[in-house]
C-alpha positions, 0 to 999 in steps of 0.5 A: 491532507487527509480527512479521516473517519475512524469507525470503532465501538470503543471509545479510547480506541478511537480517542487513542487513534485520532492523538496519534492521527493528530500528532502525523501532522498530516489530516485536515480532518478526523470524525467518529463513528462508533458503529457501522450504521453511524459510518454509513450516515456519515457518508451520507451526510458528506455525499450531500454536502452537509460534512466532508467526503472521508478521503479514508475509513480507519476501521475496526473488524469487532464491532455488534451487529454489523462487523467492519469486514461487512462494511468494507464489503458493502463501501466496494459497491459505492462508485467512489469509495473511501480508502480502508484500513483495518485497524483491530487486536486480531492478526486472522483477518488480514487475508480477508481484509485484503480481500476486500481491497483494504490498503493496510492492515494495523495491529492495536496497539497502533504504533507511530511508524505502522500508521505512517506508512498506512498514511504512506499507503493511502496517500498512493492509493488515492493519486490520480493515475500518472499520464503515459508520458515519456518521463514516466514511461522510461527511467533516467539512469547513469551509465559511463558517466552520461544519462540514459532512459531505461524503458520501465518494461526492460526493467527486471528489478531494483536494488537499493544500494547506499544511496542508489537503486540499482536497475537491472535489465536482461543485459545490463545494470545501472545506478540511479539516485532516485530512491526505491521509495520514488521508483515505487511510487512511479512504477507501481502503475507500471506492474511493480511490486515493492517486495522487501525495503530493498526490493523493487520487482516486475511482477511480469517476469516473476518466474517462481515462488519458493518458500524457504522456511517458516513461511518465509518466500523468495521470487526467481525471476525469467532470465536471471536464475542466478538471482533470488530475491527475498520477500518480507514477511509483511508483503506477502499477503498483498504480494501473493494477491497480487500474484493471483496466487 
């Protein structure tokens, strides 16, 4: 469970985002703030015990005075910061908001399943880093009806299929019945990158970036030439940060 401190000027914007907050079902607490400066005291109030630590800051980038791009700016200094997702009625921001590290990026009017998946985000975010141990480092896979442990650096990419994921490595393919959700969850430590709903690549071996039309982008990955891979239009923001491109 999350606690949560929405930081907007307007006051039906921040009732409007703690119902559907509420309606998640999944945050133990939800405080306002109606400025940057309100946000700041709060954060010092939580670091001396008086309110609890926001676990993740639902903010606007419009605010007087000081604009919710600065404060995120500013919280990147703190030694634990809270989670950001920007939360806002203008669409030219969102580069700048990855910039400074946010994990999501939401449109007002705020849809049901958009805050899902940014809840999704910052729950990732916010999970201690997995221990090297075996049974993270290495996939269980079927393949000619026994059990095999796919080593995660052999794996050049995942394909959902049906019900399965479909590994590939250089040489070989194997199905699996963990989800792409879980395989994303495990891997992302591990340099993946979850490209498309049904795509799951090893940045590593990404070999190319080809745009294709309106801005739409598809990877060719080292070793596979025969096989392109398609990026959704709302990954490739964080995809070509993470790329470094």
């Amino acid at each position: 469970m999350l606690n949560v401190l929405i930081v907007d000027d307007e006051a039906p914007a921040r009732s409007e985002l703690r119902f559907l907050l509420d309606e998640t079902g999944r945050v133990e607490s939800v405080e306002e703030a109606s400025s940057a400066r309100e946000a700041v005291e709060a954060l010092v109030r939580s670091k001396e015990g008086v309110e609890r630590h926001p676990d993740v800051l639902f903010l606007d980038i419009s605010m007087p005075k000081t604009s919710g791009m600065q404060l995120a700016e500013a919280l990147r200094k703190l030694k634990n910061p809270p989670a950001v997702v920007f939360v806002t009625a203008y669409s030219e921001y969102a580069l700048d908001a990855f910039n400074v590290d946010a994990v999501d990026y939401l449109m007002k009017p705020v849809e049901t399943d958009r805050l899902s998946q940014a809840l999704d985000k910052v729950e990732a975010r916010l999970k201690p880093a997995p221990s090297t141990c075996v049974s993270i480092e290495r996939i269980p896979v079927e393949k000619g009806g026994r059990k095999v442990l796919v080593p995660v650096d052999q794996i050049r990419f995942i394909e959902a299929k049906d019900d399965y994921s479909c590994i590939y490595t250089d040489e070989d393919r194997f199905l699996s019945t963990i989800s792409l959700a879980k395989l994303e969850q495990r891997l992302v430590p591990h340099g993946f990158f979850r490209v498309h709903r049904g795509y799951i690549v090893n940045l590593d071996h990404v070999e190319d970036v080809e745009v294709i039309s309106s801005g739409i982008l598809q990877l060719g990955l080292k070793g596979i030439p025969e096989k392109k891979i398609p990026v959704s239009r709302r990954r490739v923001v964080a995809l070509k940060r993470a790329l470094g491109i």
